[in-house]
N, C-alpha and C positions, 0 to 999 in steps of 0.2 A: 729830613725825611718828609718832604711836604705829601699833604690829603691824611687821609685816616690811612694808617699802618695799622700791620697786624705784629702784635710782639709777644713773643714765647720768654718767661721769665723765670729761672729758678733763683728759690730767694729771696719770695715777695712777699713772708711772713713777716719780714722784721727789719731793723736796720736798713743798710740801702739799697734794698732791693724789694721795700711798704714803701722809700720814698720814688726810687724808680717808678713803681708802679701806681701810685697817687699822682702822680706830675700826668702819667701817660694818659691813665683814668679820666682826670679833669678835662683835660682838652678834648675825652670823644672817642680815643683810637681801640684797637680791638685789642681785647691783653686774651691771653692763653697761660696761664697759673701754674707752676709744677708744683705739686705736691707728695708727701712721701706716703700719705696713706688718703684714707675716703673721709675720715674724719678731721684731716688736716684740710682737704680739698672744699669739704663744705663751708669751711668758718673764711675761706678765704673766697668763695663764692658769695660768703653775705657781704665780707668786708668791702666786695668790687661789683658791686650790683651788674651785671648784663656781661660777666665775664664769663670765661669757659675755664677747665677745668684739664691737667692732668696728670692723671697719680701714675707714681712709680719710684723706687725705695733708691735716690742715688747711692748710699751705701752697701749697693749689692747690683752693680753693671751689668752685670753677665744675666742678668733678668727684666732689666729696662725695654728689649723689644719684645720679648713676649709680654709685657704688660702693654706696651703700645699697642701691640695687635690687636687687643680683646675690647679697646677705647677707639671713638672717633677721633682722627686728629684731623687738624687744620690744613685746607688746601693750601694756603696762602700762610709764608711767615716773613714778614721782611724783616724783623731783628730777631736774634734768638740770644739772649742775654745770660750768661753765665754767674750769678751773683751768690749763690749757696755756698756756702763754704762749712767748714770744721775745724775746730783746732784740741790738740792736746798737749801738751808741754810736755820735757822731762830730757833729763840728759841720757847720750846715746847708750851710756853702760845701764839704761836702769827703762826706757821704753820696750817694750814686750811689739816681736810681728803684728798682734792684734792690731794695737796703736800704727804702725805702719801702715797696716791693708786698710783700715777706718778712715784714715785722712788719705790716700793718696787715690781709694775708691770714690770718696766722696767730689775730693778736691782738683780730681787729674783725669782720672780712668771716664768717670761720668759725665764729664764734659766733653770727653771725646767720642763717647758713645752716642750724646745728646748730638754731638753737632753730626757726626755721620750718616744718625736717621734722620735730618731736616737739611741736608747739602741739597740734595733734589727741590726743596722747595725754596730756599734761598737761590737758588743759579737762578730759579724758572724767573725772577724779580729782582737778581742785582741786586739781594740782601745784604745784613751787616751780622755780623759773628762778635759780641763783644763780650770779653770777659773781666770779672773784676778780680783782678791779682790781689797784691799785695806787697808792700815794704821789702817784705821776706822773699819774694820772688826775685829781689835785686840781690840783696844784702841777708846772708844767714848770721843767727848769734847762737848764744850757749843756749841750750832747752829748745832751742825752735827747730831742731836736726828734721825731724818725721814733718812739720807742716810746713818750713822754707822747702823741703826736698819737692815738698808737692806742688808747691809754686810756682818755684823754677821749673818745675817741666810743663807746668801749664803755659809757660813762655814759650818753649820749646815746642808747645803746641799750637800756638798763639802764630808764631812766626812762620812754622812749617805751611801752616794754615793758608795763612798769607800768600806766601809764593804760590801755593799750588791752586789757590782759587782766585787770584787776581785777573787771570786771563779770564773768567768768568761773570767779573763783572760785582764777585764778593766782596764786601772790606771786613777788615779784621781788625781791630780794636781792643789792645790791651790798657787797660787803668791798675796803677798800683796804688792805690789808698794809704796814707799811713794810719797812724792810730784813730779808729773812729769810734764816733759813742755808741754802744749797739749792744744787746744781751754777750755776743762774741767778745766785745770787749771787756765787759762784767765777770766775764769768766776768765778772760785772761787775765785779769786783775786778782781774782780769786785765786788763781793756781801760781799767782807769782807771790800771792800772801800780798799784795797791796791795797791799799785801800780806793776802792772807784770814784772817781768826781769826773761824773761825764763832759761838764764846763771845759774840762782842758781837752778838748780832741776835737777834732771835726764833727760837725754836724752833718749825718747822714744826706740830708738836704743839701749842701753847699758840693756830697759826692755827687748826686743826681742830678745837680746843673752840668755839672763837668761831663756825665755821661749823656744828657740829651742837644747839650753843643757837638759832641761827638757823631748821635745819631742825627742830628737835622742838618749838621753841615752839608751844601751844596757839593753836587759828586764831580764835580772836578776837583774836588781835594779829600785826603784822608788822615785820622787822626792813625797814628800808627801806635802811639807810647805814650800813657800821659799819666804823670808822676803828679799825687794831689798830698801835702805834708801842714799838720795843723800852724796854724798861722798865729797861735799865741805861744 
């Protein structure tokens, strides 16, 4: 994506979506921050000096345009990066709807809400749609029922995506990460009763190479699917 881009980030509190957003930072380019409320929005305004900001609750979709409304948003978005995610574990006989509507709002519904309000400004520029999956988005196990469900359809959105904005000039971009060090992984380690050594997993930073080869690659070509699995 050569010159200064403009990129829409949910996700850039923490794990790989602080390191997405420090790599994009450094270089100059314009970031646009999602946040879930005003007080999450300002700490990540200091942490990104000259960035912008915008709040709205991905665990509750059916309210993310009416908060858009009431906020300026960005004329210009050439990537809109999917990187916020949720998880909660537990086996299918013992997960409550709650747990279902939490992770597939967060993980599925929101991101198809986010990308529908910024189609229009992606076509006007030949933008890129990129989401970061997961392991679980390929391959489900026991306990992962509620957040692989939500995975896999984010493929399913991923791919729909795809067909129907390529005559447009969009690319779409799915990464599935396997285990990476990051507070999500601290808890998944928690709820599995394991104990965390972030040393064994990828480093957030080694995902956000993988995803700015994706975004700078020259537009004669596209990453379509890109499986990233820890190397120790």
């Amino acid at each position: 994506m050569a010159g200064m881009a403009t990129h829409l980030i949910t996700g850039a509190g923490s794990g790989i979506g602080a390191a997405v957003a420090r790599r994009l930072h450094a270089r100059g380019d314009e970031l646009v921050l999602h946040a879930r409320d005003v007080g999450r929005a300002k700490e990540l305004a200091a942490e990104f000096p000259g960035s912008r900001t915008l709040v709205g609750d991905l665990a509750d979709p059916d309210k993310l345009s009416w908060a858009f409304s009431h906020q300026s948003l960005p004329d210009r978005v050439d990537s809109l990066m999917h990187i916020a995610g949720v998880v909660d574990l537990g086996p299918v006989g013992e997960l409550t709807p709650k747990a279902w509507r939490h992770q597939l709002n967060v993980n599925l519904i929101a991101p198809a809400e986010l990308t529908r309000h910024f189609l229009p400004q992606l076509r006007l520029v030949q933008g890129h749609v990129l989401f970061v999956n997961s392991g679980a988005g390929l391959n489900a196990h026991a306990d992962w029922s509620a957040y692989a469900a939500s995975k896999h359809g984010l493929k399913a959105l991923a791919d729909s995506l795809r067909h129907e904005e390529h005559p447009n000039g969009v690319r779409v971009t799915s990464v599935y990460p396997g285990r990476t060090a990051s507070p999500m992984q601290a808890k998944v380690h928690q709820q599995e009763g394991k104990e965390y050594d972030a040393s064994k997993w990828i480093d957030p930073e080694s995902v956000a190479t993988t995803i700015l080869m994706a975004l700078d690659l020259p537009r004669d070509a596209e990453v379509n699917d890109l499986t990233v699995r820890p190397g120790r």
